[in-house]
C-alpha positions as semicolon CSV with decimal commas, in nm:
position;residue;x (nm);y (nm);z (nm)
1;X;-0,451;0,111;-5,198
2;X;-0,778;-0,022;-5,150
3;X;-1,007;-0,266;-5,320
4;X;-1,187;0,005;-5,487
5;X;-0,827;0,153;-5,611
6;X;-0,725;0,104;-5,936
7;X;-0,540;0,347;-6,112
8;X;-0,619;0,426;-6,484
9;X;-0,371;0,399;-6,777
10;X;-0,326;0,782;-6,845
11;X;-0,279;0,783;-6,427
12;X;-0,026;0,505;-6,479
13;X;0,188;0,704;-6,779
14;X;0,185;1,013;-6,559
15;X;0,294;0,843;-6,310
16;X;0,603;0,690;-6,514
17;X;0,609;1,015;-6,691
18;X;0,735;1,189;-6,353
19;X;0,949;0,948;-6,241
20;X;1,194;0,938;-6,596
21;X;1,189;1,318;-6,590
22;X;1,280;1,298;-6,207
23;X;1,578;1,131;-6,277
24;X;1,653;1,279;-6,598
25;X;1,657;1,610;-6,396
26;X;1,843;1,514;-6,097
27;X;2,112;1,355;-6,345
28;X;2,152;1,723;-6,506
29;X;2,101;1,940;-6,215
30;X;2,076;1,753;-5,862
31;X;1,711;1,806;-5,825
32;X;1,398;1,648;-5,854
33;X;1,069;1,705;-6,033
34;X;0,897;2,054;-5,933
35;X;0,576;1,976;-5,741
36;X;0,269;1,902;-5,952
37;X;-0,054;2,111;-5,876
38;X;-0,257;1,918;-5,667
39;X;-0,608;2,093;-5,816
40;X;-0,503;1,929;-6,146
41;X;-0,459;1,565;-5,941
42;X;-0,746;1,314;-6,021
43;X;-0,882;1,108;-5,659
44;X;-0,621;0,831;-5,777
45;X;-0,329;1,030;-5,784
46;X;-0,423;1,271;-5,465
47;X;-0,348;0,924;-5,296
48;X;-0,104;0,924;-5,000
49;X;-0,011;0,593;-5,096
50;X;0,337;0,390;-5,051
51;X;0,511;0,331;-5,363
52;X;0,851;0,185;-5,495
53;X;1,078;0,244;-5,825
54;X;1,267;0,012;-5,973
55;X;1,487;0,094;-6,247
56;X;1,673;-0,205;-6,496
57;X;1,915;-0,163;-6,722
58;X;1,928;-0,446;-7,007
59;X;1,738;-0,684;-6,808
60;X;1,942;-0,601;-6,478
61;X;1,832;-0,418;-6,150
62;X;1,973;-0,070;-6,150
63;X;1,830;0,041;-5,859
64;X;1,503;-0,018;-5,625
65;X;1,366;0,263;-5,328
66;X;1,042;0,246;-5,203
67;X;0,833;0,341;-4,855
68;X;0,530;0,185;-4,749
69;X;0,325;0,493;-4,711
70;X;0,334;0,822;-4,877
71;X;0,374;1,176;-4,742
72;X;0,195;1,349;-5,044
73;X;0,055;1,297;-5,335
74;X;0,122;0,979;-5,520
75;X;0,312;1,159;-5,778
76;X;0,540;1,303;-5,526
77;X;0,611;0,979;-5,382
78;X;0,689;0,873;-5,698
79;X;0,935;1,151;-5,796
80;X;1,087;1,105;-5,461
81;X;1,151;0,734;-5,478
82;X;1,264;0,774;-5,859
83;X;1,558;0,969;-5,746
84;X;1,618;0,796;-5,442
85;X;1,626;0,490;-5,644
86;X;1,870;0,591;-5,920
87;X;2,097;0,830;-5,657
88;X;2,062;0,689;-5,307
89;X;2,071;0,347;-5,371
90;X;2,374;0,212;-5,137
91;X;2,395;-0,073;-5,365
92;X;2,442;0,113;-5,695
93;X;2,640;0,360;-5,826
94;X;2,454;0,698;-5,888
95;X;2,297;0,712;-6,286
96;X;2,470;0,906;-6,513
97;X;2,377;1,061;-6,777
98;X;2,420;0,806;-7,063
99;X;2,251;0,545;-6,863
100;X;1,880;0,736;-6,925
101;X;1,799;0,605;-7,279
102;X;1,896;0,239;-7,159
103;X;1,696;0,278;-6,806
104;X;1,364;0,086;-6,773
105;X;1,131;0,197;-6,517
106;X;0,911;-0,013;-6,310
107;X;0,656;0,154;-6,024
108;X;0,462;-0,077;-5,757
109;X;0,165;0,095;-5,606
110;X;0,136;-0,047;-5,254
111;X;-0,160;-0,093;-5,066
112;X;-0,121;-0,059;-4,701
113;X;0,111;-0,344;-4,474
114;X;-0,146;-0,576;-4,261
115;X;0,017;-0,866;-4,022
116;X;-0,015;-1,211;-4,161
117;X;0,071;-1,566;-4,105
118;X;0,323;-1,736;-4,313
119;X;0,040;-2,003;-4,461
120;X;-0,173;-1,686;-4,561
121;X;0,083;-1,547;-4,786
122;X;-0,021;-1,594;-5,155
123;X;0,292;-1,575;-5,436
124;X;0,219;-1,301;-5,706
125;X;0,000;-1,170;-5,519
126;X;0,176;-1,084;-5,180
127;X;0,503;-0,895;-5,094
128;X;0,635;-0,963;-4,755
129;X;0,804;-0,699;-4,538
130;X;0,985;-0,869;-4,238
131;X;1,132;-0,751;-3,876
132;X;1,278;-0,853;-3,623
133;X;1,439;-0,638;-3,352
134;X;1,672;-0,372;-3,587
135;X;1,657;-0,620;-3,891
136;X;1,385;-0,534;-4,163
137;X;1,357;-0,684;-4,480
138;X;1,093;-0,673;-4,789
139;X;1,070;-0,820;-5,136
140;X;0,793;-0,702;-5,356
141;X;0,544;-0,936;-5,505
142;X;0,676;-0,979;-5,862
143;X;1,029;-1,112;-5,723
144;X;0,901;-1,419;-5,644
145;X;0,721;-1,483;-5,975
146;X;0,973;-1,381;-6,140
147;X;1,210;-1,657;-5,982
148;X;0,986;-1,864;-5,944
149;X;0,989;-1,926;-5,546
150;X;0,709;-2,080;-5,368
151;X;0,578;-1,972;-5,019
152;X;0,878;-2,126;-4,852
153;X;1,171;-1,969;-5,080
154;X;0,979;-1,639;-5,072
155;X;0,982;-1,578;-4,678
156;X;1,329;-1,737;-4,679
157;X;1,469;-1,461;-4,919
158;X;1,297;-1,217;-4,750
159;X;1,495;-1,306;-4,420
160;X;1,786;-1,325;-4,624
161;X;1,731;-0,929;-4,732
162;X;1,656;-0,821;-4,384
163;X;2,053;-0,997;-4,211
164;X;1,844;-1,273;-4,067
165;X;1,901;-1,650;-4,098
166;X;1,657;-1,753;-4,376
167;X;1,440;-1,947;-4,133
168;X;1,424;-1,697;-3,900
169;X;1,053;-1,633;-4,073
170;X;0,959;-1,928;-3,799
171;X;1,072;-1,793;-3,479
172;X;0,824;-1,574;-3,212
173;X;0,934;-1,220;-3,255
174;X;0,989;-1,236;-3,630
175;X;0,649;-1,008;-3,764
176;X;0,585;-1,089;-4,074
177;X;0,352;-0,855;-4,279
178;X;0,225;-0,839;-4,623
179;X;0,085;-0,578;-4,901
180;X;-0,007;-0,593;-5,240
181;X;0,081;-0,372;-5,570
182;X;-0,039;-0,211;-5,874
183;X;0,303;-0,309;-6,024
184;X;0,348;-0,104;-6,390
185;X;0,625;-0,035;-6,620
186;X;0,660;0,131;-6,983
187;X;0,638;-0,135;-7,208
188;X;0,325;-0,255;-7,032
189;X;0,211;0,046;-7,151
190;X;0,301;0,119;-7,529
């Protein structure tokens, strides 16, 4: 995701179009969405960019999958991760059935990861992916706004996530990169 990419509101209810079906299918027959044509794909959504899902139910996570760049089309990316994130999740039970109606679905466009400095991150604007050696850990932008975490707290969770001690954000070898997101959900768009 670029500067000059911004997806358009019928892009953005395709998008979350696909990735309810997705897991409305794979709930009733273990697969995904069927491919969409790419001829019929505006520039925005012929994108191979890196995308997560994250589903709530009343208010609570459900489930969250992303990668940080695509293999496909965006709207394959985004099938993919809606199934992976209400199936695969290792922290969630697979969604049943009955769960659908109640499921809210969130999707965060990413633009690509660049290395950054821990004074260079901005909150709400940033997400940080961290590594060190095996341990890899990311938090997407809105998490911190929506807790209300400064710089500090931010890159301290995100340690957390990856098994690391939360200052390990400090230490030579830790990498710390950043992205941005086009983050969207359904009632943004009613």
């Amino acid at each position: 995701m670029s500067e000059e990419f911004q997806l358009q509101k019928d892009e953005k209810r395709l998008l979350l179009e696909i990735a309810r079906t997705s897991i409305a299918t794979y709930a009733r027959a273990g697969e995904g969405f069927p491919p969409v044509k790419k001829e019929e794909l505006s520039r925005n959504l012929k994108a191979k960019c890196g995308a997560f899902v994250s589903l709530h139910k009343r208010g609570m996570l459900r489930g969250c999958i992303g990668i940080f760049e695509g293999r496909g089309p965006l709207p394959e990316t985004v099938s993919e991760m809606a199934v992976s994130a209400g199936f695969k999740d290792p922290r969630f039970p697979p969604v049943e059935q009955s769960e659908l109606k109640d499921l809210e679905i969130e999707i965060s466009v990413l633009s690509p990861l660049k290395p950054a400095r821990a004074e260079e991150i901005e909150v709400g604007k940033h997400g940080i992916y961290i590594t060190r050696g095996f341990y890899h850990g990311v938090l997407l932008p809105q998490v911190a706004v929506e807790y209300q975490w400064d710089r500090k707290t931010f890159l301290e969770h995100t340690c957390l996530k990856a098994g690391l001690p939360p200052d390990a954000w400090k230490e030579p070898g830790t990498k710390i990169e950043v992205f941005s997101a086009d983050v969207f959900n359904e009632k943004d768009l009613e």
